[in-house]
C-alpha positions as CSV (number, residue, x, y, z in Angstrom):
1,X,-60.1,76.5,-77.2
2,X,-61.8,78.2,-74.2
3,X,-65.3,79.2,-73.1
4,X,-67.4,76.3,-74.0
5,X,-69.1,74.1,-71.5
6,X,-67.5,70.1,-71.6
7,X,-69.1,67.5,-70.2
8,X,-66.5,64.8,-70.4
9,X,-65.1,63.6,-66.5
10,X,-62.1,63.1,-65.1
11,X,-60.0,60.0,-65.6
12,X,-61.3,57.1,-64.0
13,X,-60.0,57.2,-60.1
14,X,-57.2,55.0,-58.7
15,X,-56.2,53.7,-55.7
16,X,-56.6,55.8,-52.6
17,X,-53.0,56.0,-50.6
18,X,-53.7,54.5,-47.5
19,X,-50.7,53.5,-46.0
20,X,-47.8,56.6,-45.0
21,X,-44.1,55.6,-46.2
22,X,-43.4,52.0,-47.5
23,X,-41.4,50.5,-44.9
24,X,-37.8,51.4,-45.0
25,X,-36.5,48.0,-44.6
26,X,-39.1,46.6,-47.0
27,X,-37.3,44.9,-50.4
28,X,-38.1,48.2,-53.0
29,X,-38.6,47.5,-56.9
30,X,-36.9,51.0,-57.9
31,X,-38.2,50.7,-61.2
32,X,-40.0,54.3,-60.9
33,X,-37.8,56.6,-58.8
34,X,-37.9,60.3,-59.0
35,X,-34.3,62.0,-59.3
36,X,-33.8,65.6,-57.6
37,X,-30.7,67.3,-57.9
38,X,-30.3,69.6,-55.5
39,X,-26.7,70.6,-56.1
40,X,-27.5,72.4,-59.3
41,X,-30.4,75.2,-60.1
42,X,-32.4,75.0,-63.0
43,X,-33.8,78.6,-62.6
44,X,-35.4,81.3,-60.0
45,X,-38.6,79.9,-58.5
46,X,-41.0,82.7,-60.1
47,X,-44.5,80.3,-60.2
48,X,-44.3,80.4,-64.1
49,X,-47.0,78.0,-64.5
50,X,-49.5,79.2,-61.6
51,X,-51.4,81.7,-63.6
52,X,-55.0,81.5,-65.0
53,X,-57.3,82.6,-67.5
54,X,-60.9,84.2,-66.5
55,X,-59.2,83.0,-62.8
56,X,-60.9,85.9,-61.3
57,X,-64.6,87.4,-61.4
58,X,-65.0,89.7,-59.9
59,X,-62.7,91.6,-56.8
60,X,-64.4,89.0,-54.3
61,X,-64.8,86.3,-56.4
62,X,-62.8,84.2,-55.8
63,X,-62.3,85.1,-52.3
64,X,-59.1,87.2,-52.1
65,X,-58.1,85.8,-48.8
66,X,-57.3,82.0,-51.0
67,X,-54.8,84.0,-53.5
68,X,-51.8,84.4,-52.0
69,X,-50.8,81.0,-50.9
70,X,-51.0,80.0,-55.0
71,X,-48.7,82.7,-55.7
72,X,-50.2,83.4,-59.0
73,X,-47.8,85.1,-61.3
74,X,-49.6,85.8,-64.5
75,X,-53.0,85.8,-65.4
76,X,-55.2,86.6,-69.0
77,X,-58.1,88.3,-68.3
78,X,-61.1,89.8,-70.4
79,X,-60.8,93.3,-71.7
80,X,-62.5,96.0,-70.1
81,X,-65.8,96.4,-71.3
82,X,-66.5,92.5,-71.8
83,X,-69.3,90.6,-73.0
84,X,-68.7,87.5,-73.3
85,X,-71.0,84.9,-71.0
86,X,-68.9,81.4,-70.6
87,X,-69.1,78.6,-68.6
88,X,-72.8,79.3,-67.9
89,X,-72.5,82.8,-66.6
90,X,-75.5,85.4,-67.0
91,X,-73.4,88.5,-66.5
92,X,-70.1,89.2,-68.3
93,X,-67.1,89.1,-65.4
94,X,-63.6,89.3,-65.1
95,X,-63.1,92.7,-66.6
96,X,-59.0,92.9,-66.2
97,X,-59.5,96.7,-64.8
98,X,-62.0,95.6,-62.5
99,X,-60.0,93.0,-60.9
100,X,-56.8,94.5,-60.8
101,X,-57.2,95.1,-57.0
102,X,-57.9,91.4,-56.3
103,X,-54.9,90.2,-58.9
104,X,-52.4,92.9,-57.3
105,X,-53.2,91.6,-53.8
106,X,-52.0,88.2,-55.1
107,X,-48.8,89.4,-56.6
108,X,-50.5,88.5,-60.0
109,X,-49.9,90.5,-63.6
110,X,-52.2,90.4,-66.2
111,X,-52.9,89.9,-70.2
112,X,-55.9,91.5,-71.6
113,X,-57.4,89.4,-74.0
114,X,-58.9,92.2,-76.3
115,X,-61.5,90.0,-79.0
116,X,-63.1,89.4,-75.6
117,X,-64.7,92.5,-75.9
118,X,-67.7,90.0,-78.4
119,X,-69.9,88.6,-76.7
120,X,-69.6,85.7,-78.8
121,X,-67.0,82.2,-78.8
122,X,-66.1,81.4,-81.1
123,X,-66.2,85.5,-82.2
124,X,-68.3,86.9,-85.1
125,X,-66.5,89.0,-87.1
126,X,-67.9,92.3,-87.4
127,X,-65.4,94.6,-89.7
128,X,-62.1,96.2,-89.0
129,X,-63.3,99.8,-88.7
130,X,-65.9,97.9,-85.9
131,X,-62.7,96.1,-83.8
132,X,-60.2,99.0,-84.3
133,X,-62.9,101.4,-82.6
134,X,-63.3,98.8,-79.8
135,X,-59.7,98.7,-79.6
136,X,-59.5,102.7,-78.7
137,X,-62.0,102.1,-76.4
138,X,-60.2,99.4,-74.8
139,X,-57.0,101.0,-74.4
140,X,-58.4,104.4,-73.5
141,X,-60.0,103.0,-70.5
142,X,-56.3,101.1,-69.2
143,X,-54.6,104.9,-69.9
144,X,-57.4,106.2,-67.8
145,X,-56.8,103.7,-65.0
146,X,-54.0,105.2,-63.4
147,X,-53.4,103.5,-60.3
148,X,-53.5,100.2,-62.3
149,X,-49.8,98.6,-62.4
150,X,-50.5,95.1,-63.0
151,X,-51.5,95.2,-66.9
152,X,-48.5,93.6,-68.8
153,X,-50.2,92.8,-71.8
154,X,-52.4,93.9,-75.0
155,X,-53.8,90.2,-76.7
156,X,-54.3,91.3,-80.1
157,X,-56.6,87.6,-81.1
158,X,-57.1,84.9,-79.3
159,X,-56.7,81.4,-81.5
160,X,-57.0,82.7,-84.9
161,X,-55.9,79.4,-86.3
162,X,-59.4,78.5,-85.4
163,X,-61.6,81.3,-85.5
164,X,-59.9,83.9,-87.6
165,X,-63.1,84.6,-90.5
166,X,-60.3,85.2,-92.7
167,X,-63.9,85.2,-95.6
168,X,-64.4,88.2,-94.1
169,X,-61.5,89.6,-92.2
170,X,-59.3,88.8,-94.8
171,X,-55.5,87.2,-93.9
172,X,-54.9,87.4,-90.2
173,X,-51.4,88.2,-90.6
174,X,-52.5,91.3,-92.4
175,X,-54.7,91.7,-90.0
176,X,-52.6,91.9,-87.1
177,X,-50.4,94.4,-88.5
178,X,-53.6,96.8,-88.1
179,X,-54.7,95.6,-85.1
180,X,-50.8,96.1,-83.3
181,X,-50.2,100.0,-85.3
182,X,-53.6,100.7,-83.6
183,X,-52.8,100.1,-80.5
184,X,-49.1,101.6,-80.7
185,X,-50.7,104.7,-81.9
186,X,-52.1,105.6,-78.6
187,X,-50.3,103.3,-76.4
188,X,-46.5,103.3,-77.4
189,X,-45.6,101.2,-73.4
190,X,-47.2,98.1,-72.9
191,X,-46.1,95.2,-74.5
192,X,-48.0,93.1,-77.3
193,X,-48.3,89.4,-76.7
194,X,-49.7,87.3,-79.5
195,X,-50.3,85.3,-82.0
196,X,-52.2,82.9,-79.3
197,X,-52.8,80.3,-81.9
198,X,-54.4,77.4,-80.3
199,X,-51.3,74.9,-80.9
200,X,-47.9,75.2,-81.6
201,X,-46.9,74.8,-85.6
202,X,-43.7,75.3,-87.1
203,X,-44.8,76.5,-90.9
204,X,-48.0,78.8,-89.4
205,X,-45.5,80.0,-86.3
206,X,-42.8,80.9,-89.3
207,X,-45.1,82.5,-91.6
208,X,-46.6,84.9,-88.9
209,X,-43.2,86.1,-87.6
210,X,-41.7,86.7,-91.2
211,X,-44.3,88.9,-91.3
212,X,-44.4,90.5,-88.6
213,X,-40.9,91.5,-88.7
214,X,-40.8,92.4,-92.4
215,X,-43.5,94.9,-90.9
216,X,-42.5,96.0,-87.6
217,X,-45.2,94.0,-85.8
218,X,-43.3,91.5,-84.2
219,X,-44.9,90.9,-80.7
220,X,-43.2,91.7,-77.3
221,X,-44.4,88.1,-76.1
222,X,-44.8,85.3,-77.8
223,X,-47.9,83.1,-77.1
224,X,-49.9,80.0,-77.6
225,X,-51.4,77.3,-76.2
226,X,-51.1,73.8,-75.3
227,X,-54.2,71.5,-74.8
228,X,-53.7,68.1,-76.3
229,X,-55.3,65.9,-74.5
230,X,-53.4,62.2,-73.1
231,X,-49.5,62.2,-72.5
232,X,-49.4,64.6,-75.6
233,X,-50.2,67.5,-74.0
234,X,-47.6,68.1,-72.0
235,X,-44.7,65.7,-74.0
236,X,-44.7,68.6,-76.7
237,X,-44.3,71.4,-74.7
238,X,-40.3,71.4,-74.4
239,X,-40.0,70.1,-78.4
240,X,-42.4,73.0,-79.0
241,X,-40.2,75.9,-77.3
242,X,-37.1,74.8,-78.4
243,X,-38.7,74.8,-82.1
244,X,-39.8,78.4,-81.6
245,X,-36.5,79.3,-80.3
246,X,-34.8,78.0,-83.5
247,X,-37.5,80.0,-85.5
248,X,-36.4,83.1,-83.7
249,X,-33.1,82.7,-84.6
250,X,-33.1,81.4,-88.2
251,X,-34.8,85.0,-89.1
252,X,-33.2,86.7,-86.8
253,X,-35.0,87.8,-84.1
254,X,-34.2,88.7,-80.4
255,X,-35.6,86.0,-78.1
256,X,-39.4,86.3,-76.5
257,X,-40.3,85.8,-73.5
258,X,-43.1,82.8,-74.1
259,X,-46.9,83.1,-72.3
260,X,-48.5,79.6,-72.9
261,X,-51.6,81.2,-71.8
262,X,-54.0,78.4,-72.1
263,X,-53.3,75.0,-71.2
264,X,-54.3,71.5,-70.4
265,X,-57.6,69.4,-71.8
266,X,-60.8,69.4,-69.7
267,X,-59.9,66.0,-69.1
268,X,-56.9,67.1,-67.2
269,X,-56.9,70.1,-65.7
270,X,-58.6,69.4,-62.5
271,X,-56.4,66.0,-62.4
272,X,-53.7,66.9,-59.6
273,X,-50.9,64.6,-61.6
274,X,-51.4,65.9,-65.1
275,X,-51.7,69.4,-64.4
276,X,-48.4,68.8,-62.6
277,X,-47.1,67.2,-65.7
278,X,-47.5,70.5,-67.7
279,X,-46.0,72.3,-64.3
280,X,-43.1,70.4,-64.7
281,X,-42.5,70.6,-68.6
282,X,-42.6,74.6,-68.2
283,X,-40.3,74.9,-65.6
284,X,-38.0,72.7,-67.9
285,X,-38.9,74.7,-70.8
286,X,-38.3,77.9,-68.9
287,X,-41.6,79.9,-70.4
288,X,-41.6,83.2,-68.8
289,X,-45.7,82.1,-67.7
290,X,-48.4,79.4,-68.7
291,X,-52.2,79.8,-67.4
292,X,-54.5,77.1,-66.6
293,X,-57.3,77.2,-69.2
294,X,-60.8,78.4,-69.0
295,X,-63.0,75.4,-69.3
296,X,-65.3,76.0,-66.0
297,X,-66.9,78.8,-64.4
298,X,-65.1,82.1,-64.2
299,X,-63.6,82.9,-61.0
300,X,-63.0,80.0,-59.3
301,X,-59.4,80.0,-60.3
302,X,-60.0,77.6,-63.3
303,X,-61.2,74.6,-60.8
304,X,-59.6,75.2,-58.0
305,X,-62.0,75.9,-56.4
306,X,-65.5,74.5,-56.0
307,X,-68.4,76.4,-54.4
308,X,-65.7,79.1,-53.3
309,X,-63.9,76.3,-50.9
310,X,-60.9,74.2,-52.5
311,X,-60.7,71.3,-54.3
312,X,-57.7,68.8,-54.1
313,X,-55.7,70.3,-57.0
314,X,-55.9,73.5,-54.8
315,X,-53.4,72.0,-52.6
316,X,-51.3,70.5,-55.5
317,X,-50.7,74.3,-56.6
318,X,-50.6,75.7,-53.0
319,X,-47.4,73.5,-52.9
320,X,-46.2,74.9,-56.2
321,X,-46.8,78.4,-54.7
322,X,-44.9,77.4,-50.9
323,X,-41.8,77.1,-53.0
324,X,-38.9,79.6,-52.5
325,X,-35.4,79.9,-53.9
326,X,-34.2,77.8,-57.1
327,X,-35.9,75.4,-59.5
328,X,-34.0,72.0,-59.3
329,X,-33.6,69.4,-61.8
330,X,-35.8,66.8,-61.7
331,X,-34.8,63.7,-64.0
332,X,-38.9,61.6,-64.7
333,X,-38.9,57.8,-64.4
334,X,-41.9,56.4,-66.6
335,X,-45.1,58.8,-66.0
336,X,-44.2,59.4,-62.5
337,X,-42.8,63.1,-62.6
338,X,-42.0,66.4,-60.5
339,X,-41.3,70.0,-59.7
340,X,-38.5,70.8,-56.6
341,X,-37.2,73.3,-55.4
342,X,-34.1,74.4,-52.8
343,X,-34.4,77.4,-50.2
344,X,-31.2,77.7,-48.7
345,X,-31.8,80.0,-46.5
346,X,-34.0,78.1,-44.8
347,X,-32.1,74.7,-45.7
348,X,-35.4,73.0,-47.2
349,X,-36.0,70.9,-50.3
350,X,-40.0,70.7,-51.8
351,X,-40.7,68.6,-53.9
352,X,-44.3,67.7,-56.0
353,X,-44.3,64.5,-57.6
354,X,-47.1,62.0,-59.1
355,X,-48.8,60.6,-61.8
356,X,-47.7,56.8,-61.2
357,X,-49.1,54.1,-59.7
358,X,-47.6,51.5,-57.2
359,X,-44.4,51.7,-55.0
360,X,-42.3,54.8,-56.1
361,X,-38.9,56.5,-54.5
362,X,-38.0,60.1,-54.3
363,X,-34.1,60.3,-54.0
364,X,-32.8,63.7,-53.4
365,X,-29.1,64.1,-54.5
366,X,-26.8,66.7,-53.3
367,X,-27.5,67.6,-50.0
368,X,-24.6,69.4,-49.1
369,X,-25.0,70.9,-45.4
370,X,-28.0,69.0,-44.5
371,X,-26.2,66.6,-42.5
372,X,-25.8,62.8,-42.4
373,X,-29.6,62.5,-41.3
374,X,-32.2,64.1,-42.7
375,X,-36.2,64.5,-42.1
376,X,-38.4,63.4,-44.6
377,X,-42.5,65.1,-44.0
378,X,-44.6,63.5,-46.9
379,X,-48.3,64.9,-47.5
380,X,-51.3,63.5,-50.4
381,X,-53.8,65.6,-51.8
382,X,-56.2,62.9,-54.3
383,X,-57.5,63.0,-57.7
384,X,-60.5,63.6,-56.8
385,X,-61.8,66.1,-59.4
386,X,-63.1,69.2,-59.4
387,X,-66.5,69.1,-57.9
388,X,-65.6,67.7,-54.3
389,X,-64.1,69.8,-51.9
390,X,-60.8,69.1,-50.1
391,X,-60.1,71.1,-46.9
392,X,-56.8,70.4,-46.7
393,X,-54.1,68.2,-47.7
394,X,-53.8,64.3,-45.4
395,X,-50.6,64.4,-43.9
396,X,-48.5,61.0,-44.4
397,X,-46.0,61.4,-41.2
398,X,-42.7,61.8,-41.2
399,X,-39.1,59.8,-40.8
400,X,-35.8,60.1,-40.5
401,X,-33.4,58.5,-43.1
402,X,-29.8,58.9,-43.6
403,X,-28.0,60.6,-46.2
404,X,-25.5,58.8,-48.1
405,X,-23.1,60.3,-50.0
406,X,-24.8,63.8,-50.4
407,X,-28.0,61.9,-51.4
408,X,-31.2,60.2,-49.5
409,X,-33.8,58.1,-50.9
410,X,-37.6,58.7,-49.6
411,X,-39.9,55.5,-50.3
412,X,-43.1,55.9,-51.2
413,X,-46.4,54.0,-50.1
414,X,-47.3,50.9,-52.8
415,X,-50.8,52.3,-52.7
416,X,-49.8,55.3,-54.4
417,X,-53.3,57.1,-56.7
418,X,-51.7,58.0,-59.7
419,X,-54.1,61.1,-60.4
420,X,-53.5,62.5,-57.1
421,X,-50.3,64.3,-55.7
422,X,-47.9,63.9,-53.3
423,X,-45.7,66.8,-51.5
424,X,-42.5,65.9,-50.1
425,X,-39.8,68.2,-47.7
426,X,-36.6,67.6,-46.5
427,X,-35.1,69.3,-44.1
428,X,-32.1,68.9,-41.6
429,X,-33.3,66.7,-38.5
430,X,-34.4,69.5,-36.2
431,X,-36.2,71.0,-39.4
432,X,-36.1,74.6,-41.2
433,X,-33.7,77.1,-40.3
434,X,-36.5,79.6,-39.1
435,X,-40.1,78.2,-37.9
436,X,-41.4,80.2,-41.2
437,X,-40.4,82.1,-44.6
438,X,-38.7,85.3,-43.3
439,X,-35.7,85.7,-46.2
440,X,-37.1,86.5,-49.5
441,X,-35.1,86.8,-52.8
442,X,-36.1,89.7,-55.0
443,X,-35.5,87.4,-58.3
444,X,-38.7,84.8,-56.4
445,X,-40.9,88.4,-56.5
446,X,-43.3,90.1,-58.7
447,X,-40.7,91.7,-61.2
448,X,-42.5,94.5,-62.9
449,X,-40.4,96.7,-65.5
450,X,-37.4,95.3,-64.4
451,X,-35.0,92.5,-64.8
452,X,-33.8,89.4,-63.3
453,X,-29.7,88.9,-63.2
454,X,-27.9,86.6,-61.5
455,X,-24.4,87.0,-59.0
456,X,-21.9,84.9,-57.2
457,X,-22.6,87.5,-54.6
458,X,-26.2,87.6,-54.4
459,X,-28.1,85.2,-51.2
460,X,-29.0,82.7,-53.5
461,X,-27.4,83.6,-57.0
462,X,-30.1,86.0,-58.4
463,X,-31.0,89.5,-58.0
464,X,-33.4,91.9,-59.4
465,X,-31.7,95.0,-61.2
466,X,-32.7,97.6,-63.9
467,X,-35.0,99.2,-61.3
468,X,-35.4,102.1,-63.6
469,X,-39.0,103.6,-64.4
470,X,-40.7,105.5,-62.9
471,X,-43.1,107.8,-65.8
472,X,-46.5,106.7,-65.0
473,X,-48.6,103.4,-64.7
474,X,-47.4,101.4,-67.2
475,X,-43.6,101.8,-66.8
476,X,-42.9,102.1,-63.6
477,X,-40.9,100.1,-61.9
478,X,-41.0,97.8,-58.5
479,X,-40.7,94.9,-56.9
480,X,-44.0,93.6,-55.1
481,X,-42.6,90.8,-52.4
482,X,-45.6,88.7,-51.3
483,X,-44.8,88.3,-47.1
484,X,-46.4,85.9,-45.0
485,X,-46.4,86.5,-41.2
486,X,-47.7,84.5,-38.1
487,X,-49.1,87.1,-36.0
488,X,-49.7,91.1,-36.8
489,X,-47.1,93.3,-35.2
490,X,-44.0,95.5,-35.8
491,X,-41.3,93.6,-38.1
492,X,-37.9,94.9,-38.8
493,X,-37.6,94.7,-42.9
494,X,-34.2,94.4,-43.7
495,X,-33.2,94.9,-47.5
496,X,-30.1,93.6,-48.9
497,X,-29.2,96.1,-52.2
498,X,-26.2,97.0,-54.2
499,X,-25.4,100.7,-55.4
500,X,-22.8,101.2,-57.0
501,X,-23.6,105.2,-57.9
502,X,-21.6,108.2,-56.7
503,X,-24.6,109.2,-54.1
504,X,-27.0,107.7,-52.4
505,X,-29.8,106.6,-53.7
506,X,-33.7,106.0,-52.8
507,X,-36.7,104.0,-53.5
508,X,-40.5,104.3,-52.4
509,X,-41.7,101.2,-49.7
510,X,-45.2,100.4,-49.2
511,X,-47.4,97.7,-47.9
512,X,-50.6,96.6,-48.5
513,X,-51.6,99.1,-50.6
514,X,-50.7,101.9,-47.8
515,X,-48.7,104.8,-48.2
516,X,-44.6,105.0,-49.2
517,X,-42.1,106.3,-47.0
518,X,-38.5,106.4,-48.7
519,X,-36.0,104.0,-48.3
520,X,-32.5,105.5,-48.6
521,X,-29.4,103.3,-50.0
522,X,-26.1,104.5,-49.2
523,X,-23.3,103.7,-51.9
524,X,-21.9,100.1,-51.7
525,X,-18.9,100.9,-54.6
526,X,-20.0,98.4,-57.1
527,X,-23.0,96.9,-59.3
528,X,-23.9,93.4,-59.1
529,X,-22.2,93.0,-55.7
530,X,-24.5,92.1,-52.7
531,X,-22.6,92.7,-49.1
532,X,-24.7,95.9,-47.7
533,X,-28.4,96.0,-46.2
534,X,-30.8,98.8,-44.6
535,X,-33.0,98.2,-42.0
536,X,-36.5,99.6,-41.1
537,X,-39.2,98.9,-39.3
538,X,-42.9,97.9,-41.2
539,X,-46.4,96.9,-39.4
540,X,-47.7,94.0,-40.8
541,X,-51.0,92.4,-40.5
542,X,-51.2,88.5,-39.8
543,X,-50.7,86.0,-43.0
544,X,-50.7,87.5,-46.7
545,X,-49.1,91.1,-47.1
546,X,-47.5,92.6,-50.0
547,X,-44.2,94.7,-49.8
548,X,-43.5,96.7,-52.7
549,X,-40.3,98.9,-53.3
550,X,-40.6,100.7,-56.0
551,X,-37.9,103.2,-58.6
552,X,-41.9,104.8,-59.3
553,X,-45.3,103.9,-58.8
554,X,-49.0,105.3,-58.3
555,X,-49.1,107.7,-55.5
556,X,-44.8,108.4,-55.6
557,X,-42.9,110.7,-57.5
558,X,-40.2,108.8,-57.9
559,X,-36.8,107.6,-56.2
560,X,-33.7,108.8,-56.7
561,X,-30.5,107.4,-58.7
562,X,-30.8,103.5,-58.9
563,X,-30.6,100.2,-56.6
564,X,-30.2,96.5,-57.1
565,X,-32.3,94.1,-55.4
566,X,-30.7,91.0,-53.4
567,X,-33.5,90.2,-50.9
568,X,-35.8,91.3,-47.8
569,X,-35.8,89.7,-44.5
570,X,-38.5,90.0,-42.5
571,X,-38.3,89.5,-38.7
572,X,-39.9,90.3,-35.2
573,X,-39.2,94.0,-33.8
């Protein structure tokens, strides 16, 4: 279900929010409130569902300098050597080695959707001897790339439920097990994502897996897609992965991380309040990523942007991708619904709500430390679909409100557009801790060939540890923290680690794509325990830059013995 032009609009547009907060004092019918619980965690913010498919065209378009603030964290992109034309294009784009420099510089991996390679959708089925030759080709050209780091991904098929010639092809499932030794035989590292069917079903979902693990094919990453169109499309998602995850289990096999890598219906995608809908469902779902599908023009982020400036939903994402810390709990009321999230170092609660229409209330429970008054900053961005440009988000003023019992509830203007969203922060009275972002946790980073743990000990509960490749390109591993800085000048980076070797140990520390310098960690006695930092100095340019400490990477040998991740600060020399 991509690549194919649709002509049906938007849902029909609501009322414009005209007024700021409803008036405190004001009788409220609290029919639709929004719960937020931030006393408990419901994961590491990672941007799960920011990614994109055919997001990027080329290594300027979109323009790179409109990446960074949507933290995007995964996207599926065409295999090198493409042919397709979508969406109305007269040149085949978004070549996944082409644009690595452009997704890198946004903190973005990639998938490489290999049947991509026909120029055709849906494809035309050529022979097997034809794909398997195009599949050497393919993955010759990614082990000749070797300053590439950001391809996580081989995509066997894309939607073979629906375009599999199996007349021709024969059984996919047979299929696939030729298609995955292929690759294995000349690429033995990157993992396999697949089946990619084009909805989730229990008895076609059961039937590939038995397979593939009666053969040794079963994938790396489990993916499919979710595009049902209405209140269906995302109301499945969580039923969906907690189906697969009983699949996994009743034949017994380790659990997947899950790529929904296409999702929402033309109808919705460009509609701020349903594509937060499906935000919200796989953050609950905890899907490793999920990537907006491909139903416009290639790179312009999948509708995000229009005529290379933003649209509203822009904003709606930017918000997703300002987010820092933990994932809260955030309990729906009717169709109005929400992502949040807690930094504590900075003391700040975001929230992203909408999708309801008439007087709503946020209440934000457990605001422990916050004290007994709190300031509530509410901002709109409209449904106002993908083809008008929004420049930025209208800011809806602030107030201060008491907190009662841990817990303050935000009212929300009667006039509220139910296909538009709404952004709301709370902070302490005098605001953030720090004027801007200057703690970031390693577990909130680009986590490449590594893993995410959690600690008592660790600055916000997580870490990142198993910093352990270092071989070439596809195995290496690092961290890539995505910094944003006022004004260019010398920063002190401070990095809180663990080591709990016998000697010290080191890791490699570039920026913006310049060259390492070694970063040395003195023991600290145990694993998993955060109490020690190193300090040293880094130039930065002003806004977007990207740190990267590295256990290997292009253009280092290599550090030496091991180091757990806690968290960078970042802060004027």
């Amino acid at each position: 279900m991509k690549k194919r032009t649709i002509t049906s609009a938007i849902a029909a547009s609501a009322l414009v929010a005209t007024s700021v907060f409803a008036f405190a004092g004001a009788a409220q019918a609290e029919t639709n409130t929004l719960v937020v619980n931030a006393g408990a965690t419901l994961r590491p913010v990672t941007h799960a569902a920011s990614g994109g498919l055919y997001a990027l065209a080329t290594t300027t378009t979109p323009d790179p300098a409109l990446l960074p603030p949507l933290h995007l964290s995964q996207l599926t992109q065409p295999a090198p050597g493409v042919t397709q034309l979508g969406n109305g294009a007269t040149t085949p784009t978004g070549d996944a080695l082409k644009v690595a420099p452009s997704a890198i510089g946004a903190g973005a991996q990639t998938t490489v959707r290999m049947p991509d390679i026909y120029p055709d959708f849906p494809y035309k089925w050529v022979s097997m001897s034809d794909y398997l030759s195009k599949v050497d080709t393919m993955v010759k050209a990614r082990l000749a790339a070797t300053s590439t780091t950001n391809i996580n991904g081989w995509e066997l098929w894309n939607e073979p439920d629906g375009n599999w010639d199996t007349a021709k092809a024969g059984p996919f499932n047979d299929a696939w097990v030729q298609i995955y030794r292929e690759v294995r035989s000349l690429d033995t590292v990157t993992p396999i994502v697949g089946p990619s069917y084009s909805q989730y079903n229990h008895a076609t979902m059961v039937a590939f897996l038995t397979n593939a693990k009666n053969t040794g094919t079963i994938p790396d990453v489990t993916s499919w897609h979710e595009l049902d169109s209405g209140q269906n499309g995302w109301a499945r998602i969580t039923s969906d992965v907690a189906d697969y995850r009983a699949v996994e289990t009743s034949l017994g096999i380790s659990p997947r991380p899950i790529s929904i890598n296409e999702y929402a219906a033309p109808d919705q995608v460009d509609v701020p309040s349903a594509a937060l809908h499906y935000v919200a469902q796989f953050e609950r779902a905890g899907v490793r990523d999920a990537e907006r599908a491909y139903w416009f023009e290639s790179g312009t982020v999948n509708g995000l942007l229009y005529n290379g400036a933003p649209t509203a939903s822009y904003w709606m994402y930017k918000w997703y991708g300002d987010m820092a810390g933990s994932m809260l709990p955030v309990t729906a009321s009717n169709y109005l619904d929400g992502i949040a999230s807690l930094d504590s170092t900075r003391k700040k609660v975001d929230v992203v709500f909408g999708g309801q229409a008439g007087t709503t209330t946020v209440r934000v429970d457990g605001l422990s430390g916050f004290g007994t008054q709190v300031k509530a900053t509410l901002s709109y961005t409209p449904g106002s679909g993908r083809q008008t440009n929004v420049a930025a988000p209208t800011s809806l003023g602030s107030q201060t409100l008491p907190v009662t019992n841990g817990s303050v509830s935000v009212p929300v203007s009667a006039n509220a557009d139910y296909n538009g969203a709404y952004q709301l922060t709370v902070t302490p009275v005098a605001g953030p801790t720090t004027a801007y972002q200057q703690t970031y946790e390693a577990e909130n980073a680009t986590v490449v060939n590594a893993s995410r743990l959690s600690s008592s000990t660790a600055s916000n509960g997580g870490y990142v540890g198993r910093i352990d490749g270092s071989s070439d390109m596809r195995s290496d591993s690092f961290v890539d923290f995505l910094v944003t800085v006022p004004t260019a000048g010398s920063y002190n980076l401070a990095v809180r680690y663990a080591n709990g070797g016998t000697a010290t140990s080191t890791q490699g520390l570039a920026y913006n794509g310049g060259a390492f310098s070694t970063v040395s960690y003195p023991v600290t006695g145990s694993w998993g325990s955060f109490a020690n930092s190193v300090t040293t100095p880094v130039t930065l340019k002003a806004g977007s830059n990207v740190i990267r400490l590295a256990k290997g990477s292009p253009n280092y040998a290599g550090g030496s013995g091991y180091a757990e991740l806690d968290s960078i600060t970042v802060t004027p020399r």
